[in-house]
N, C-alpha and C positions, 0 to 999 in steps of 0.2 A: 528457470528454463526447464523445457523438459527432455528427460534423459532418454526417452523411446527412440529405441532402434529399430522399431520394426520385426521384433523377436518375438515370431508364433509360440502360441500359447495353447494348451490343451483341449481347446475350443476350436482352433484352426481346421478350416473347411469341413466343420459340425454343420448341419443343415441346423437355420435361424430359425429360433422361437418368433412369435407370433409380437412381444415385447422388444425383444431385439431388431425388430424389422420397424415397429415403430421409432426406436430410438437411432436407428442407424443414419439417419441426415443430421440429428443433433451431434453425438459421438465424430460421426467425420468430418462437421465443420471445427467441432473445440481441438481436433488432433490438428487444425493447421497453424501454421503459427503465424499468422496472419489474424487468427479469428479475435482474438483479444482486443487488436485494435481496430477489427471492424466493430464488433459489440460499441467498442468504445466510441467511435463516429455516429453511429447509429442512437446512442444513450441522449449524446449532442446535440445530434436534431432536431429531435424529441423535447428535449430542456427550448431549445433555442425556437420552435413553433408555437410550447406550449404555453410558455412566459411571453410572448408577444402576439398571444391570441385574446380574442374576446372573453375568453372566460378568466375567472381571476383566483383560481385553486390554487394554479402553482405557488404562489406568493402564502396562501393564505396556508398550504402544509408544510412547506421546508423553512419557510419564514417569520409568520407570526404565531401557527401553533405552539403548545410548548409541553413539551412532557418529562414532568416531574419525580425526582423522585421522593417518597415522601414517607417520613418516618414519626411513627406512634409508640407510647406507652405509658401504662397506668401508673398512680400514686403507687406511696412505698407499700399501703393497705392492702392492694392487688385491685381494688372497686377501678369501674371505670371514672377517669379524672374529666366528669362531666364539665365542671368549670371551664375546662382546659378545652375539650371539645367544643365549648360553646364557642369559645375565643378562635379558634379556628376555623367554625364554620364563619361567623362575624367576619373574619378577613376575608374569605374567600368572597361572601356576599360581595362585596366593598369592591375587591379587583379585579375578579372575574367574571362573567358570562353565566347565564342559569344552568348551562353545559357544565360547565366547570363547578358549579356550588351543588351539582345533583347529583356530580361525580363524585367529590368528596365526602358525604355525607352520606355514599353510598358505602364508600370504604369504612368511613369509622363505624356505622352500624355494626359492621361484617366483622371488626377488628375490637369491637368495644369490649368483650371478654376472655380476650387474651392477654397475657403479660406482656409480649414484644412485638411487634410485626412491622413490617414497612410494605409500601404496595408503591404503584406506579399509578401514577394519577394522568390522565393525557385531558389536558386545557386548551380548547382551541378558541383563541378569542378573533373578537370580531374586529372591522378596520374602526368599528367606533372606538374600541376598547386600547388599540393598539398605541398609540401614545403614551396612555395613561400607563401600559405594560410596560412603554421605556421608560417612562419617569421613575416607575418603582425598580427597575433595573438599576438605574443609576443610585438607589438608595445602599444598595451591602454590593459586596467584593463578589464578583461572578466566580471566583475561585474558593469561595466558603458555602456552607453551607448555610442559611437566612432561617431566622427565627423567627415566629409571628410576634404574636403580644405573651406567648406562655410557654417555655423553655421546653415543655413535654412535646410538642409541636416542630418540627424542621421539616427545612426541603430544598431540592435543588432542581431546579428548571432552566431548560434549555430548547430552544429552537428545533426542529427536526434538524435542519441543516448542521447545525452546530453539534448535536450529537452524531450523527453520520462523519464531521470533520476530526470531531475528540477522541469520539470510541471507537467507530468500524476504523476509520482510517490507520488506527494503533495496529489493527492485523493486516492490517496491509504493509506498516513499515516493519512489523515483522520478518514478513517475508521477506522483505527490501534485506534486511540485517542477516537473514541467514543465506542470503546470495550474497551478500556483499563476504562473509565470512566463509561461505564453500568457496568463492574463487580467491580468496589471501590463501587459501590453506591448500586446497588443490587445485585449482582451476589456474585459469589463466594470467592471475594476478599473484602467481605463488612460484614461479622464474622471474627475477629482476630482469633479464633480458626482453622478455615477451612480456612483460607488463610496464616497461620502461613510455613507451612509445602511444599507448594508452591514457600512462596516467600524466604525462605532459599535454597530450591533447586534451585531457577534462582539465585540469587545472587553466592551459590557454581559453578553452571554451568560459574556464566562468570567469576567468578573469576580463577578459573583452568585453564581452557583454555587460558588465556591470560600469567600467569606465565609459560605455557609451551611453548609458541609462544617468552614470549618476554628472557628465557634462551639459547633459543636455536638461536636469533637475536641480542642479546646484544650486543651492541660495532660496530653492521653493519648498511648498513642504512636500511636496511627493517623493522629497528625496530618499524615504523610506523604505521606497519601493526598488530600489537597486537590486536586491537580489531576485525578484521576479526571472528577470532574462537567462538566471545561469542556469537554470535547470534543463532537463532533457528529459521526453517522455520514453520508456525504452520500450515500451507495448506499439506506440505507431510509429518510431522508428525501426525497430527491427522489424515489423509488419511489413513494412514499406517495401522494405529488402525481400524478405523472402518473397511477396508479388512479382517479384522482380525475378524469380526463379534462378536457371544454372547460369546465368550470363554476370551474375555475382560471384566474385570466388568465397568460398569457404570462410578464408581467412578474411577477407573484409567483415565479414558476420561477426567474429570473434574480436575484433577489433572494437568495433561501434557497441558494441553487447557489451566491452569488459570498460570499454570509457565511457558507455551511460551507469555502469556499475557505481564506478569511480566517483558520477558525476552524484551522484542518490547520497554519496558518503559526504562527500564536500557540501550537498545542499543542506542535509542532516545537522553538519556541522554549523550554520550560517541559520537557521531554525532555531539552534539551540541556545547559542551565544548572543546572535544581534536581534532574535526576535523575541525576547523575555521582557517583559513590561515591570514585574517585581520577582523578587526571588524572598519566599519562605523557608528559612535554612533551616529550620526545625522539622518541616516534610522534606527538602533536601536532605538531611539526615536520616532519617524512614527509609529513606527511597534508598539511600545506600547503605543501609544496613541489610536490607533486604537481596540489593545486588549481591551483597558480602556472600548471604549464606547460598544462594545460588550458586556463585563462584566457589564455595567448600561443595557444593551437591556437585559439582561439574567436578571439582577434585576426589571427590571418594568417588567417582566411576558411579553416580545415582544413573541410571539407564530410563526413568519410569517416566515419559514426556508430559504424564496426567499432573506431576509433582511442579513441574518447572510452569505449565500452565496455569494451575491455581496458583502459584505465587507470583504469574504474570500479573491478577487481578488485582492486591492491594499495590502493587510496584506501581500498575498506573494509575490509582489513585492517590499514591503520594507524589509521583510527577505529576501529576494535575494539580494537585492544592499545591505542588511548588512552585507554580508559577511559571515554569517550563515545557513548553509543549507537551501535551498527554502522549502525541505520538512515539515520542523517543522514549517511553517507558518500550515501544515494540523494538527497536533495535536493543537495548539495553538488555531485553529477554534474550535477544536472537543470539547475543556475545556469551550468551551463559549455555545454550543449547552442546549439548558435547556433540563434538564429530570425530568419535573415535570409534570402531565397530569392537561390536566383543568380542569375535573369533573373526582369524583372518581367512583366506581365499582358501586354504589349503587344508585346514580344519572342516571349511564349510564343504568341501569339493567331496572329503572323504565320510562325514556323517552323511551328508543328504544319501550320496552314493549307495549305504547301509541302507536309509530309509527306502527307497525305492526296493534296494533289494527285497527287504521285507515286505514290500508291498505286493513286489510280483510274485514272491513267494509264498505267499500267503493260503490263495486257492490255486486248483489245477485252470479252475475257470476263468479266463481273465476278463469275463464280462463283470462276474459277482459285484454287487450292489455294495461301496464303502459304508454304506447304514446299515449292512447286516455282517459287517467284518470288523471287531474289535480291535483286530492286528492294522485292516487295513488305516482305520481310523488312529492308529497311537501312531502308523506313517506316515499319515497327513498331516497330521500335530504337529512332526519333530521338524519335517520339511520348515511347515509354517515360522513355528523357533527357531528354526535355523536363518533360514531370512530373515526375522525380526533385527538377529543378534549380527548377521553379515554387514548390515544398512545401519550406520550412525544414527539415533536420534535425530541430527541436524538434518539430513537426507529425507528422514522419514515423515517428520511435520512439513517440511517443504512439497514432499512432491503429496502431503495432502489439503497444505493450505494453497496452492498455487493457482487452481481451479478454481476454489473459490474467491482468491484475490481478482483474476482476470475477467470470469467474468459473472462475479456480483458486485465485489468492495468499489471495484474501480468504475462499473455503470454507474452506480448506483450513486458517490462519489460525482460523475459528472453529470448526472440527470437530478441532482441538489444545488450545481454550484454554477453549471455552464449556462440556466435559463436567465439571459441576461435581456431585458426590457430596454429596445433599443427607442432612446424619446432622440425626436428629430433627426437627423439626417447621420448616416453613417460616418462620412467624412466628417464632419460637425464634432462627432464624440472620437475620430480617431487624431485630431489637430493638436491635441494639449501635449505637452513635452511628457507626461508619463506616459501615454498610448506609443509618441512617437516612439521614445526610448525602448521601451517594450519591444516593440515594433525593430528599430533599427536593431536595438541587441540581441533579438532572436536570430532576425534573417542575416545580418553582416558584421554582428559580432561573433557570432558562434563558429562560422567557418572562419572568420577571420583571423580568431582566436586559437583555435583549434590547427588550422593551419598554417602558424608563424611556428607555433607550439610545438608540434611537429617536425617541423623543417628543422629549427634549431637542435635539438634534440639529435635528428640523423646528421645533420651539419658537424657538430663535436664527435658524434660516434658514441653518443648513450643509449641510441634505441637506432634499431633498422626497420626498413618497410616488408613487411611480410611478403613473403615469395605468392606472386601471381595479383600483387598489387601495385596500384600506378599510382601519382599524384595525383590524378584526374579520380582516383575510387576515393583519393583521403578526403578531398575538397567535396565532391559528392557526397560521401558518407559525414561528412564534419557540414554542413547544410543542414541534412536529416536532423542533425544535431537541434536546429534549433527549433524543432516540434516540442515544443515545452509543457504545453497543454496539464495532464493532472499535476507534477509538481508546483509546475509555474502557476496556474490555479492556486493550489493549497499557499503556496504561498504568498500571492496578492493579498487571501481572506485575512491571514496573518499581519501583512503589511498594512492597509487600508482599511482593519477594521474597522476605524471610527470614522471612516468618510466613506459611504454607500455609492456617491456619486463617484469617483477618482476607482471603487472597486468595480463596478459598473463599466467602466471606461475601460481597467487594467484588463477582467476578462474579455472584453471585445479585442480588444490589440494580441492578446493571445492567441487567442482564435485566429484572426485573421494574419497574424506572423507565422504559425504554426502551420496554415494552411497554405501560405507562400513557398516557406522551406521545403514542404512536402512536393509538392509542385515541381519545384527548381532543383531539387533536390535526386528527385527521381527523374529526370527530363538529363541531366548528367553524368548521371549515374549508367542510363540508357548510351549514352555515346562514349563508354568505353570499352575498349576492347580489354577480355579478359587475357592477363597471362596465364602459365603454365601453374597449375595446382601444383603445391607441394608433394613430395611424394613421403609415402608413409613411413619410411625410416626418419627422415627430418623430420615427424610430430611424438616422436619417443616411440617406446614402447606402448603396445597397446594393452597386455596381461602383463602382470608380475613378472619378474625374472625367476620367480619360485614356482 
């Protein structure tokens, strides 16, 4: 989420650059918070016109492309290991497309006098070819890396879509892990009273939805697909709300925000556990030795976020070879981010205050040019240091990966995975108990869930209803809920890997549940009357007491 208050900045009512007038329609749609899920609607459409148009690319780049990664090197001599080369090109002839054996062969030229390299090889095979790509799929573990006929020789290939789901998707639940950890530690979810009420509604929301999914799949095989329904999208739900402008209170925002938090950790967890096909405890050991010494860099106060990102890279490659979703390597970084600032409010309040002084004090002339002032410049440094060191690590990758999760990870994400080829009639494909389930447990388990969940909750006296909120905003806002769309995506692909048809099916019923809830959700929402916003004593303190 972003932390803009609306606090001018040194540039305020500067007359705009010739650049800045261009970019000012982009800039003040991504400040709304709405834009992310319109981006994200918009990706959708796009996926959904261009997969069930006459042309047949969409399939042939997210789906049967495949881009390799692919690694070389020579005898123990240093000469290039011709033999070895030949045997490589040999296979590629064999499985591939003249694309693909002209690509190769362009690389090992280029590589054949080096002692190590690896390159990226992008193979786009054809629909004649595409069979024959899954047979040999099915020959070694998509989680190793495949040998040809000559041990000097590997590589690992993957679908566009597939890597858009393994690797971009990884900094997006990045992100997901360091909201989910700014709000345990500050946020909303860091008073048991105010996060009480929250986290029983996500817990009801995914609980409902999955007993309605898995009664109506019981005994078939789709019963896989159970956790589909729990998820919640928090880009077009909180969208939703804020279109919805002042006639929302505050606190419903905070609510639905801190229980699709909630809801990203619960699904994280249901990803990690019931959707692992094998586990390789030997990269499960990598992978948490790796965590270890992260966790010792988060205890000696390392500050350097370059550090925790490089060692982001082989963490998610040993939760990949472990057979555990690649993505939870990004939350696993995100638990190790420190969120502690190195000088606090009162430190930072009295250096900047120095720096400035020095600044004005510098010349008589206060126009003077910072590029011809070496004082002014050591006061723009310290200022700059001083902010660095005020903003936690945690704070500071968030508010710079946030933009790019919204809106590229996450278009990009559903303009891979929502172009879904609708064969014969829509009702037709939405009939089968997994669409229904989907279907039923987005739109009338999620509130229903959400709102038993709830009730109970203020019924004992564990959580209350935030001031300027009604039953009729939880029921409303617990709806919203069941906009499932990217998680419930990500995780159908998860579920239904091995049945294209039944995935097929899952994305359509998302869609079309997601777009109900929204619907009903906001039509609800609309007919309540707001109470009285809380007032600003009742939300704490806003500074420090220092």
């Amino acid at each position: 989420m972003s932390d803009d208050h609306h606090i001018p900045t040194a540039e305020h009512d500067m007359k705009t650059e010739p650049g800045e007038r261009l970019a000012r329609p982009f800039t003040r749609f991504a400040k709304l918070s709405s834009s992310g899920g319109i981006v994200l609607l918009l990706m959708t459409a796009i996926a959904m016109i261009w997969a069930n148009s006459d042309w047949e690319s969409y399939d042939r780049i997210f789906n049967q492309a495949e881009t390799r990664i692919t690694v070389f090197h020579n005898d123990a001599h240093g000469s290039p290991a011709a033999d070895h080369g030949e045997a490589a090109i040999s296979h590629e002839a064999d499985t591939h497309d003249e694309h693909a054996e002209d690509t190769t062969n362009d690389i090992i030229d280029e590589h054949a006098g080096e002692q190590a390299d690896a390159s990226i090889d992008d193979a786009t095979h054809s629909d004649a070819d595409a069979d024959h790509g899954q047979g040999e799929a099915e020959t070694h573990d998509p989680h190793a890396w495949a040998p040809v006929n000559d041990t000097p020789y590997w590589y690992m290939g993957h679908s566009t879509a597939a890597w858009i789901n393994d690797l971009l998707m990884a900094i997006f639940f990045l992100v997901v892990g360091l909201e989910i950890k700014r709000e345990i530690l500050v946020g909303e979810l860091a008073s048991p009273k105010r996060a009480a009420l929250p986290i029983f509604g996500a817990l009801g929301g995914m609980i409902g939805p999955a007993l309605i999914f898995a009664s109506l799949n019981f005994g078939k095989p789709t019963i896989g697909g159970w956790g589909i329904p729990m998820a919640t999208d928090i880009a077009f739900a909180v969208g939703i709300l804020a279109m919805l402008g002042s006639r929302i209170p505050n606190s419903l925002k905070v609510f639905l925000t801190s229980l699709a938090i909630v809801d990203d950790l619960g699904a994280l967890v249901v990803i990690a556990v019931f959707y692992t096909d094998h586990l390789q405890m030997n990269y499960l050991g990598y992978a948490g030795i790796i965590v270890a010494i992260l966790a010792v860099m988060n205890i000696m106060r390392v500050r350097w976020i370059t550090m925790y990102l490089v060692m982001g890279v082989p963490l998610w490659y040993c939760v990949y070879m472990s057979g555990v979703h690649a993505t939870i390597a990004g939350v696993l970084l995100a638990l190790t981010i420190p969120a502690h600032a190195r000088v606090n409010a009162v430190n930072f309040v009295f250096s900047t205050k120095k720096a400035i002084d020095i600044f004005s004090n510098a010349h008589d002339d206060d126009d003077t040019c910072v590029t011809k002032s070496s004082e002014r410049r050591a006061a723009v440094n310290a200022i700059m240091k001083n902010s660095r060191q005020v903003l936690p690590p945690l704070h500071r990758i968030e508010h710079v990966l946030h933009p790019w999760a919204a809106f590229i990870i996450i278009p990009v994400f559903a303009l891979a995975n929502a172009g879904i080829p609708i064969h014969g009639g829509v009702m037709e494909n939405l009939a089968n108990p997994a669409s229904l389930g989907i279907i039923l447990g987005l739109f009338l388990g999620k509130p229903i869930g959400i709102g038993i969940a709830c009730y109970l909750a203020c019924k004992v006296g564990l959580a209350a209803l935030p001031t300027g909120v009604t039953w009729r905003h939880i029921i409303g806002a617990a709806t919203l809920g069941g906009i499932g769309f990217t998680m419930a995506i990500f995780i159908a692909n998860l579920a239904f890997a091995k049945s294209p048809t039944d995935l097929e099916h899952a994305k359509l019923a998302i869609l079309v549940a997601s777009g109900i809830s929204a619907v009903v959700g906001a039509g609800l929402l609309l007919t309540c009357k707001s109470g009285p916003e809380p007032e600003p004593d009742s939300l704490g303190p806003l500074v420090d007491d220092d």
